[in-house]
NUDOSE-955716 format. One record per residue (C-alpha): x, y, z; residue in one letter. Coordinates in pm, whole numbers, always signed. Each point is the difference from the previous one (the first is absolute). Last residue first. Layout:
N
+--------+--------+--------+---------+
|     c1 |     c2 |     c3 | vexdren |
+--------+--------+--------+---------+
|      X |      Y |      Z |       a |
...
+--------+--------+--------+---------+
//
This chain:
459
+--------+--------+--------+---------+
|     c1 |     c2 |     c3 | vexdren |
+--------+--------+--------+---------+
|  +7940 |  -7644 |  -3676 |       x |
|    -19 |   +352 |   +100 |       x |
|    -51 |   +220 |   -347 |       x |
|   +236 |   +319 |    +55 |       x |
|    -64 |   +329 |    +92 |       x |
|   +239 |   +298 |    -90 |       x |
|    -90 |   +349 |   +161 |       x |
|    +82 |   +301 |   -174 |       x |
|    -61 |   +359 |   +184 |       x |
|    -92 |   +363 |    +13 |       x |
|    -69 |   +253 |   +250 |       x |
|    -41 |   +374 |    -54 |       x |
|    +65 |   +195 |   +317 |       x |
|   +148 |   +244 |   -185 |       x |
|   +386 |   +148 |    -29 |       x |
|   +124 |   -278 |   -208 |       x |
|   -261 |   -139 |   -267 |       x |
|    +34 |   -377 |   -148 |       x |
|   +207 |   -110 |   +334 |       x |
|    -99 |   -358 |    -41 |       x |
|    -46 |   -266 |   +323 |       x |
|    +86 |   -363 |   -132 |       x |
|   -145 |   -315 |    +90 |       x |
|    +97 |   -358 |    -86 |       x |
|   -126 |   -336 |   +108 |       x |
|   -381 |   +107 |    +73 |       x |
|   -200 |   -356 |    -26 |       x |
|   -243 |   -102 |   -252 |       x |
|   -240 |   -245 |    +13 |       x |
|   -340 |   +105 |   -164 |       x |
|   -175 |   +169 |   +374 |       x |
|   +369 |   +115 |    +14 |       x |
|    -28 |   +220 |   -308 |       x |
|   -304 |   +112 |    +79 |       x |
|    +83 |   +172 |   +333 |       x |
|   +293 |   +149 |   -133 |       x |
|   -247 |   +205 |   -220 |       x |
|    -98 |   +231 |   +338 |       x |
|   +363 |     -8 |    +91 |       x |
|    +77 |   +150 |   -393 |       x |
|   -330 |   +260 |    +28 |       x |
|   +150 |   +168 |   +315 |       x |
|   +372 |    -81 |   -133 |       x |
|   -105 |   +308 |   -280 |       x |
|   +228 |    +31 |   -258 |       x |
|    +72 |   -399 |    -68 |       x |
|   +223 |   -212 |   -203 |       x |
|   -124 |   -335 |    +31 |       x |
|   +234 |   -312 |    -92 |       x |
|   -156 |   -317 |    -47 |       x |
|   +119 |   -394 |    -24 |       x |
|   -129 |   -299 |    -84 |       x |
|   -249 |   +108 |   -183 |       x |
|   -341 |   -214 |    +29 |       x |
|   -187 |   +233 |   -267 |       x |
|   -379 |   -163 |    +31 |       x |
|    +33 |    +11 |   +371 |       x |
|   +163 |   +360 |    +41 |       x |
|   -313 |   +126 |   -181 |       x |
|    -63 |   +193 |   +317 |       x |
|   +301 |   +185 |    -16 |       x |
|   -195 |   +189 |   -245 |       x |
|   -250 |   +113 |   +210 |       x |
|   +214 |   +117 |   +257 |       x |
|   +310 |   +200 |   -228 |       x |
|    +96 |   +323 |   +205 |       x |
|   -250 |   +319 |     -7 |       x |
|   +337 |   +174 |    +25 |       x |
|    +50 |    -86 |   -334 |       x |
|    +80 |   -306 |   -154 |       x |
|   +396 |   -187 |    -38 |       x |
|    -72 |   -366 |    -18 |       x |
|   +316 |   -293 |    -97 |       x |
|   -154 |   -354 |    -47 |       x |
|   +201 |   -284 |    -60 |       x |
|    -38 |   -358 |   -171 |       x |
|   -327 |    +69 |   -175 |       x |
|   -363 |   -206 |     +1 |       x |
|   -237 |   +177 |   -171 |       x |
|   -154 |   +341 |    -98 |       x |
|   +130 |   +184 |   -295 |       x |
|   -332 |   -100 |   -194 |       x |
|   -188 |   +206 |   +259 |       x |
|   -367 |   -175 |    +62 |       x |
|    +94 |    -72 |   +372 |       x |
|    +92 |   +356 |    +51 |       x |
|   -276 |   +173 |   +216 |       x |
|    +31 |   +360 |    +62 |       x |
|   +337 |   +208 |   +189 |       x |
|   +220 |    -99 |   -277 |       x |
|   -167 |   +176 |   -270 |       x |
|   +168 |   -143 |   -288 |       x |
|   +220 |    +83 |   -298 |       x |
|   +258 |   -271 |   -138 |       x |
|   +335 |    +17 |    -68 |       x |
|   +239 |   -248 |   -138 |       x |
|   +377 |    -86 |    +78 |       x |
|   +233 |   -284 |   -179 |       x |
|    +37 |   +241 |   -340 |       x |
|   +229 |   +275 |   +151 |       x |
|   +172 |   +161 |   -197 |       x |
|    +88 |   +360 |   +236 |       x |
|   -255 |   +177 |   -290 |       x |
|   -262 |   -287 |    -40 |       x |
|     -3 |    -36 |   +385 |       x |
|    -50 |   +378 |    +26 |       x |
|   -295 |     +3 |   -239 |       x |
|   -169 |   -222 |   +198 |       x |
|    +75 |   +158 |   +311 |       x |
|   -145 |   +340 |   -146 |       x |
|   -304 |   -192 |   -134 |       x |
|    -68 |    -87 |   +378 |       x |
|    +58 |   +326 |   +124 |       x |
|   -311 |   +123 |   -193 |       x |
|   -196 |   -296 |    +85 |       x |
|    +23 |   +104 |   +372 |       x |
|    -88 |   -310 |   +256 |       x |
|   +351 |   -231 |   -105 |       x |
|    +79 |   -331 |    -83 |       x |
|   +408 |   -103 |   -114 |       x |
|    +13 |   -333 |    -56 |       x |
|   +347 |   -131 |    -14 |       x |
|   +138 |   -344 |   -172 |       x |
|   +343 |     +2 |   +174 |       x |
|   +369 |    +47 |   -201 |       x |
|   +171 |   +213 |   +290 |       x |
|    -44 |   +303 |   -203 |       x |
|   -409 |     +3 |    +46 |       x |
|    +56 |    +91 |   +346 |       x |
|   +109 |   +305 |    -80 |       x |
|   -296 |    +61 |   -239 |       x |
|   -223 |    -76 |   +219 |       x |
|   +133 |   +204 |   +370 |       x |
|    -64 |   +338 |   -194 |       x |
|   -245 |   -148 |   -271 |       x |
|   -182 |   +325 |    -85 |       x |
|   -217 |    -35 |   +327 |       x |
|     -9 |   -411 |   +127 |       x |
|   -284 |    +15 |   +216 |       x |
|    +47 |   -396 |     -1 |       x |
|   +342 |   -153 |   -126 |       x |
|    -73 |   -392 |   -125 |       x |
|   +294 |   -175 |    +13 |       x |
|     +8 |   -319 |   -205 |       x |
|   +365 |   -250 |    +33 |       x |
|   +145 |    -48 |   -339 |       x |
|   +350 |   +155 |   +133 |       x |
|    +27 |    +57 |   +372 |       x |
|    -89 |   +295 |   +205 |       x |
|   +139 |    +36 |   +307 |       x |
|   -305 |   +158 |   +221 |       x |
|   +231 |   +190 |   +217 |       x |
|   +244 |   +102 |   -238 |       x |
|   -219 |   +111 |   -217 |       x |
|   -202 |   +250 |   +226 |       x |
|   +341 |    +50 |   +126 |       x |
|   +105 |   +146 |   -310 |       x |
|   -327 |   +187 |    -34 |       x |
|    +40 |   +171 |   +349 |       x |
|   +325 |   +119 |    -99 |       x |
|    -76 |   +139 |   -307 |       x |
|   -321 |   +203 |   +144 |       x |
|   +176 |   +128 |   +306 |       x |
|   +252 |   +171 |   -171 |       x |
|   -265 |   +167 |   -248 |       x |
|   -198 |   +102 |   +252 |       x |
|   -311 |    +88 |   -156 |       x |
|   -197 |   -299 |    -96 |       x |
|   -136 |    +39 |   -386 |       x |
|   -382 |    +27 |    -19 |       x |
|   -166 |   +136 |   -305 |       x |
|    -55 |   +361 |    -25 |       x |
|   +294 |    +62 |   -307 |       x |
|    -11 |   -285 |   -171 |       x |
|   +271 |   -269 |   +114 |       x |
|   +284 |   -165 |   -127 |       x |
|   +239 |   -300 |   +151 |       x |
|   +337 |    -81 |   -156 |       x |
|   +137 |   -325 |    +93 |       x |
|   +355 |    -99 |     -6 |       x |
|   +124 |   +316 |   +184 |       x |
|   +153 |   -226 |   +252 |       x |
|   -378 |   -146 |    +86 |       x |
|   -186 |   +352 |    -26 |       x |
|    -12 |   +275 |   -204 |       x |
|   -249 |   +327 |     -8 |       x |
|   -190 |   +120 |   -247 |       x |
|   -167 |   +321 |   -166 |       x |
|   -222 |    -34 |   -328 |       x |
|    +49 |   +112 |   -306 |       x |
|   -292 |   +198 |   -141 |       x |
|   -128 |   -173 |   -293 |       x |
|    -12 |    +86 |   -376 |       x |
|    +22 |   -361 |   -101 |       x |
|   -385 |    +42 |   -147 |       x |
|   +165 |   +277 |   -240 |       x |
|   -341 |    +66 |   -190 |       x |
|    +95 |   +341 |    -28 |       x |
|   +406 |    +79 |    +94 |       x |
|    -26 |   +288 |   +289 |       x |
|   +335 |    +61 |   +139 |       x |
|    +24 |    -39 |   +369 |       x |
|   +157 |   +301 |   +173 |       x |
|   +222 |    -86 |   +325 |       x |
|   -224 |   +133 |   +207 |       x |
|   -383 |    +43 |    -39 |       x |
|    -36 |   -404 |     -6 |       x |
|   -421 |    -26 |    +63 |       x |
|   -157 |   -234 |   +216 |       x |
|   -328 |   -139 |     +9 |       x |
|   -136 |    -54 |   +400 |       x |
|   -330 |   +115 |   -100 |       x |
|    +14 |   +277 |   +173 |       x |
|   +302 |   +171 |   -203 |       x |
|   +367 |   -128 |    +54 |       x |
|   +262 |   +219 |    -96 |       x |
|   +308 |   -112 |   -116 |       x |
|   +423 |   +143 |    +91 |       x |
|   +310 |   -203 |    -50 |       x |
|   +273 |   +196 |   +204 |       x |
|   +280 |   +232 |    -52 |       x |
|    -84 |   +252 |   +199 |       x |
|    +83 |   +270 |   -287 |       x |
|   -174 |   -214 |   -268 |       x |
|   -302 |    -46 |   +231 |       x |
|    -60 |   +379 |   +120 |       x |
|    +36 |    +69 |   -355 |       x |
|   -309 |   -254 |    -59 |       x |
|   -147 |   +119 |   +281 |       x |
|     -2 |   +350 |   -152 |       x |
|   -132 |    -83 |   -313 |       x |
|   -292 |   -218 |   +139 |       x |
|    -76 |   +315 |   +164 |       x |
|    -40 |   +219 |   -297 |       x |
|   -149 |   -278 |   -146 |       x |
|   -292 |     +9 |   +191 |       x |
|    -54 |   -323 |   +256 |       x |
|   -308 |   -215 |    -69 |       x |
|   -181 |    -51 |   +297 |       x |
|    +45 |   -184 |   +356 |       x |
|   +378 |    -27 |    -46 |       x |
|   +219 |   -314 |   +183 |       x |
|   +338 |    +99 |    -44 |       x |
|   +253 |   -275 |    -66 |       x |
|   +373 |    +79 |    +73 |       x |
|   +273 |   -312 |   -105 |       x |
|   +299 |     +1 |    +21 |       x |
|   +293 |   -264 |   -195 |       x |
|   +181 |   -276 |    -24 |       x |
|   -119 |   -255 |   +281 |       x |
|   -321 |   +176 |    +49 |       x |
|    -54 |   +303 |   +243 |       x |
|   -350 |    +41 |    +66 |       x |
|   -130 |   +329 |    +86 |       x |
|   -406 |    +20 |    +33 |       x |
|   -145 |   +395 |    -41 |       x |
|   -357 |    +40 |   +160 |       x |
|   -283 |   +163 |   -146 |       x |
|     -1 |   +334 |   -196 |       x |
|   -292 |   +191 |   -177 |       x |
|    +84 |   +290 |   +254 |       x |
|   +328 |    +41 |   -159 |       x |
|   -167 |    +97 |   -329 |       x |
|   +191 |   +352 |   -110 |       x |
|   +343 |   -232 |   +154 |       x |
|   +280 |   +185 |   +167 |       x |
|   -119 |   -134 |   +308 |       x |
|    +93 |   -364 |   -148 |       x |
|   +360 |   +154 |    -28 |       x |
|   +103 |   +118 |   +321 |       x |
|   -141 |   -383 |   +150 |       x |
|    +91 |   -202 |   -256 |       x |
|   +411 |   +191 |    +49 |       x |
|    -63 |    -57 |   +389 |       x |
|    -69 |   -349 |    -52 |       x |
|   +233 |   -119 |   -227 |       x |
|   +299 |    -34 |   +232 |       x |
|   -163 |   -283 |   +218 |       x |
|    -88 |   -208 |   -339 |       x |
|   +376 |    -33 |    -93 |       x |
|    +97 |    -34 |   +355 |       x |
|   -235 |   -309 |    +34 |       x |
|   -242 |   +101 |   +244 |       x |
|    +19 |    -64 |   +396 |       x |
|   +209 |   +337 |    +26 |       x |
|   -273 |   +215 |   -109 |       x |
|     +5 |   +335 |   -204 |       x |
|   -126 |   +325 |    -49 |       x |
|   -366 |    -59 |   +204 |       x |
|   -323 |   +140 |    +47 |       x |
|   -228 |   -172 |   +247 |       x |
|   -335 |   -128 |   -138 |       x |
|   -336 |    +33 |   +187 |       x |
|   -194 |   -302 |   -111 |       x |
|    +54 |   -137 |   +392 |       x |
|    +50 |   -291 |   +186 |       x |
|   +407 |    +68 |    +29 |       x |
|   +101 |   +291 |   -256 |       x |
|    -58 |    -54 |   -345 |       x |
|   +340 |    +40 |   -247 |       x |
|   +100 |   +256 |   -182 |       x |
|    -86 |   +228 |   -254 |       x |
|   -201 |   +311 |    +76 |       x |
|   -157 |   +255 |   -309 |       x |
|     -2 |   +340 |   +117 |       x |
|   -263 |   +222 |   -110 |       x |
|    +12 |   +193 |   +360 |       x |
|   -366 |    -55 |    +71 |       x |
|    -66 |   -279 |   -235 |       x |
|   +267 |   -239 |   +160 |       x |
|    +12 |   -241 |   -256 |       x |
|    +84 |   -357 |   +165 |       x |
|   +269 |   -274 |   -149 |       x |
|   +125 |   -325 |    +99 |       x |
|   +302 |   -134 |    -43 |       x |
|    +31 |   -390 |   -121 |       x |
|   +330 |   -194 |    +63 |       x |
|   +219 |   -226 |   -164 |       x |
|   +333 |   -146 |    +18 |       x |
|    -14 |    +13 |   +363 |       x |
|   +362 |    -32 |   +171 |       x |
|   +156 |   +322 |    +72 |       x |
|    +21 |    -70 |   +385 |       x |
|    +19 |   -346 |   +196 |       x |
|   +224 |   -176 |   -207 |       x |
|   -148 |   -341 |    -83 |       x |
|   -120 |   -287 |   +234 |       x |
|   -157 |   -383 |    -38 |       x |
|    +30 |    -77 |   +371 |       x |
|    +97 |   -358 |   +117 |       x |
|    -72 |   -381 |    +55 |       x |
|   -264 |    -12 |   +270 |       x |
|    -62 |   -330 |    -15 |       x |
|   +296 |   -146 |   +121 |       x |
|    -79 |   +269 |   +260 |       x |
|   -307 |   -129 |   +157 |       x |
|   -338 |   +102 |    -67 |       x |
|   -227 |   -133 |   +230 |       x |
|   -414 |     +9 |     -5 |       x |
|    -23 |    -37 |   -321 |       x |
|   -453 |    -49 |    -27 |       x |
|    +51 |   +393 |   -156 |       x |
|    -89 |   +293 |   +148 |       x |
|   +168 |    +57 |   +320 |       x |
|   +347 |   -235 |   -100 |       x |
|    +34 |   +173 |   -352 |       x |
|    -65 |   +392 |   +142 |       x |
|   +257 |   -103 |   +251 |       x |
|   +233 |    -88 |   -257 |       x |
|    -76 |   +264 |   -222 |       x |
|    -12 |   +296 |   +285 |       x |
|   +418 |   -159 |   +128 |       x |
|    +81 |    +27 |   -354 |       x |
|   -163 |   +326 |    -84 |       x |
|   +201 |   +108 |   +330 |       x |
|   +384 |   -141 |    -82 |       x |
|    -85 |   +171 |   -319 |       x |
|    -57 |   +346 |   +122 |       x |
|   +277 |   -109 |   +297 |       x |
|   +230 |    +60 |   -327 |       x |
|   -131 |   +328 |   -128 |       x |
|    +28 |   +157 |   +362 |       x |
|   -397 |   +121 |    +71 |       x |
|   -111 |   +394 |    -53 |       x |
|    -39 |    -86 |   -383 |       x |
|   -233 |   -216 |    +31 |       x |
|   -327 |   +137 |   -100 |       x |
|    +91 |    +99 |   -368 |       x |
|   -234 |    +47 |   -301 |       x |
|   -262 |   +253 |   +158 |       x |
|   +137 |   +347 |     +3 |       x |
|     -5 |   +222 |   +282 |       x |
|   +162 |   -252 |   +240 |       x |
|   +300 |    -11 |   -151 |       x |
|     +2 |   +299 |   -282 |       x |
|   +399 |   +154 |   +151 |       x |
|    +99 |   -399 |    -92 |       x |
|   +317 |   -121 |   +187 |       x |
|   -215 |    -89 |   +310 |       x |
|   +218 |    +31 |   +309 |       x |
|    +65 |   -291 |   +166 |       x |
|   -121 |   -221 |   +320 |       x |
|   +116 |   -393 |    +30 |       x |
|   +163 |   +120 |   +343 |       x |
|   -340 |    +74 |   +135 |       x |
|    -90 |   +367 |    +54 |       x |
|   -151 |    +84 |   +334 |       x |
|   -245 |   +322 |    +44 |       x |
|   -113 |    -89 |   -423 |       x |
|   -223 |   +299 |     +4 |       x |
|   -372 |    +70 |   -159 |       x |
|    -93 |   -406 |   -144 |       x |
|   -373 |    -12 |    -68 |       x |
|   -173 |   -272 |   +165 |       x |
|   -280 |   -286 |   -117 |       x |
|   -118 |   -209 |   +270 |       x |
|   -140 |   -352 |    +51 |       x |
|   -244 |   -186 |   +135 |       x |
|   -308 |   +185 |     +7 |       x |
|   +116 |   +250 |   -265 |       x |
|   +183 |   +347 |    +57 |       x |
|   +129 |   +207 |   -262 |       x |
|   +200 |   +285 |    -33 |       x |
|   +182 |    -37 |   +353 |       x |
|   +277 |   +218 |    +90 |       x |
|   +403 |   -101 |    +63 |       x |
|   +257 |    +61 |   +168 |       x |
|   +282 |   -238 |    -17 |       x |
|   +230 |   -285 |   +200 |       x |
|   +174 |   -204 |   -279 |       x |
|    +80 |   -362 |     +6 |       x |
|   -180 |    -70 |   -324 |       x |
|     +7 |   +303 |   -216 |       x |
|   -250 |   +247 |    -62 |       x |
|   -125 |   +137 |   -321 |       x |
|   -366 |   -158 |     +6 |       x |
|   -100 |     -6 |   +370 |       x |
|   -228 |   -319 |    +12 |       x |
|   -174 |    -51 |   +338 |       x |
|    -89 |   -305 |   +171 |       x |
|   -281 |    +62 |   +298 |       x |
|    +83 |   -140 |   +329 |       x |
|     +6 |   +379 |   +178 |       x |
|   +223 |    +98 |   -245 |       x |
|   +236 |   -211 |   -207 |       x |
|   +268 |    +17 |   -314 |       x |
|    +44 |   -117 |   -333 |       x |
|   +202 |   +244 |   -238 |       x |
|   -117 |    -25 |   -359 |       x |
|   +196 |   -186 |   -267 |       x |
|   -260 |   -123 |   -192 |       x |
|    +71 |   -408 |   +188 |       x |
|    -34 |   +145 |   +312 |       x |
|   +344 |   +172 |   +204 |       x |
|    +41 |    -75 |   +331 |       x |
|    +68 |   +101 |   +350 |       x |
|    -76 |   +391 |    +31 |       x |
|    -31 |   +187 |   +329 |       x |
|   -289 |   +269 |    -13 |       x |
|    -57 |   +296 |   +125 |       x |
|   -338 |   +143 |    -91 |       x |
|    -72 |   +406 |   -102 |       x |
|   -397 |    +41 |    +65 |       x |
|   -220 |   -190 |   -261 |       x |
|   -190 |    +64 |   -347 |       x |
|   -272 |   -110 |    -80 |       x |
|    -65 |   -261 |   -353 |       x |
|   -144 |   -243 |   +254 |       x |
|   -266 |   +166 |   +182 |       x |
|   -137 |   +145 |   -327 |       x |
|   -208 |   +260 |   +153 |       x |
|   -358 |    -50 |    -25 |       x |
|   -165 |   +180 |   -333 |       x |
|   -292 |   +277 |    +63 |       x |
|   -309 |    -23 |   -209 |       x |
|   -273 |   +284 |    +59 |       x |
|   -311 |    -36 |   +161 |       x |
|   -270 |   +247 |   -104 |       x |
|   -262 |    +56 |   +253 |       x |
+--------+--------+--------+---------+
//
């Protein structure tokens, strides 16, 4: 008899009846935290304080995953979303939440995030020195839209990806973006449908540089010219710098025209930048590499980056995941040796090149894999003060060359406290102590939490 296979339900992906649910915090992604029948469950979209109905998605032994229907009782904090895309698209999760008990709750999440993970049990306010903020609309300088080729209609998409999902919303505009960028979108999005080869397009990255706009459309094969005609008049009319990058990541300037001169080696696209320091230092990138996104945020979080570790002339300050030199070359001005190391070897010929352009001959920059062993690095050595800025991975193996460095102080700027409360752990196995902590607003309307902690040697 021929048995055939039949798969058990998945018990925790079912779906339950309607719940009602009273709501008395928020968790450190911004989801409603409730309880039912001694079970936690997270109700992303709901407010602490808030009564709400609400239906499981996902149950696990100890906790509960709920899908929010009907806020029954608003809380105070409540507002409408300004975006008509919010919860459709992906890039905002806040927006339902005042802007200013936004920060007052990525405050409250780092803290408590620091005091559950970390050996800091107590953070007290002299600690707690502030929020790094900016305005809470219009304020990323840069932005990549996605695209999807709908074969059935032949409509090419551009957008952004909704929550957990490759299907992309199509948008006109968004309020988080620059205006500049925000009013390109619908113009991109008429015109790339125009296009005989639409279906050989990737995504389209917007970055607005200090002076100027810049669209790069990532292409899949070789455009024909009929098309690279018409985004080049699409270019002149929108005013904007326009390349395509191809899969290898080359890029070529469609708009404005370069003129070809053979054997012209200084034939180079100019690159975007941003300023920093009172305009003293001016900071470019290549299209791709990492810039941070709030602009506002960004200058204020390097002054106080340098105001917190009080650099003094002929003291050694070795900057780890450096980038293109964005805290670096700042801290060069104040007449320190600075060594600038960074993982990508790309961006570390772009800070090298940016110290030679801002005049800077007390800063070098090395390339290194900071996550492998170091002790052979020539870099490596005892420095005054230490400033790290990695990825949300956050900087454990090389905090634990602390003992060869000795610095008396560090500052860590951190996207992800997770990894920073982990690496807090290290730092006071060597000696340190938390002085200074700061919670940073990098993205309003998400969850996002950054942060910069000072520690200081104890002695």
């Amino acid at each position: 008899m021929a048995q055939f296979y039949k798969p058990k339900a998945n018990k925790s992906k079912q779906l339950s009846s309607k719940l009602t649910l009273d709501v008395t915090q928020l968790d450190h992604l911004g989801a409603g935290v409730a309880e039912h029948n001694g079970k936690v469950v997270f109700i992303p979209g709901a407010l602490s304080g808030e009564t709400v109905s609400a239906q499981f998605v996902e149950q696990k032994k100890n906790f509960a995953k709920a899908k929010l229907l009907k806020v029954m009782q608003p809380s105070d904090d409540r507002i409408k979303p300004f975006c008509r895309h919010y919860q459709q698209c992906g890039g905002c999760d806040m927006q339902h939440l005042q802007h200013n008990q936004q920060i007052a709750h990525k405050r409250t999440s780092l803290m408590n995030l620091i005091k559950k993970l970390s050996p800091i049990k107590q953070v007290d306010d002299a600690v707690l020195v502030g929020d790094i903020t900016s305005e809470p609309v219009h304020y990323r300088r840069r932005a990549r839209l996605a695209t999807l080729f709908n074969k059935q209609a032949n409509e090419l998409k551009l957008g952004f990806r909704s929550p957990g999902s490759n299907k992309v919303v199509a948008i006109d505009e968004c309020q988080v973006l620059a205006k500049p960028l925000s009013e390109l979108i619908a113009p991109f999005a008429k015109a790339l449908n125009q296009l005989k080869a639409k279906t050989s397009l990737g995504h389209l990255e917007l970055t607005q540089s200090e002076d100027e706009v810049l669209a790069v459309l990532r292409v899949t094969k070789s455009l024909p010219n009929s098309d690279k005609k018409w985004l080049i008049n699409l270019a002149e009319k929108l005013k904007v710098r326009l390349l395509l990058q191809d899969d290898q990541g080359e890029l070529l300037q469609l708009f404005p025209v370069l003129e070809h001169r053979e054997k012209d080696k200084d034939q180079a696209v100019a690159l975007p930048y941003y300023l920093l320091a009172d305009d003293r230092i001016r900071c470019s990138f290549t299209p791709g590499n990492f810039v941070q996104v709030n602009a506002q945020v960004n200058k204020a979080m390097v002054e106080q980056a340098i105001d917190w570790l009080a650099p003094q002339a002929g003291e050694r300050i070795l900057d780890l995941f450096c980038g293109v030199g964005n805290f670096s070359l700042p801290l060069a001005l104040k007449q320190a040796e600075v060594i600038g190391v960074e993982g990508v070897p790309e961006m570390v010929e772009q800070a090298s090149a940016n110290a030679k352009v801002n005049g800077l001959d007390n800063i070098n920059f090395y390339h290194a894999d900071l996550s492998s062993d170091l002790n052979q690095q020539p870099w490596l050595g005892k420095i005054d003060k230490l400033l790290l800025d990695p990825a949300r991975a956050g900087a454990y193996e090389c905090l634990e060359n602390l003992e060869q460095m000795q610095p008396k102080s560090i500052v860590y700027v951190s996207c992800n406290p997770a990894s920073l409360a982990r690496d807090i752990e290290v730092l006071v196995k060597y000696g340190y102590q938390l002085t200074r902590l700061a919670n940073i607003d990098m993205f309003p309307q998400t969850h996002h939490i950054e942060a910069m902690a000072l520690f200081e040697l104890e002695t």
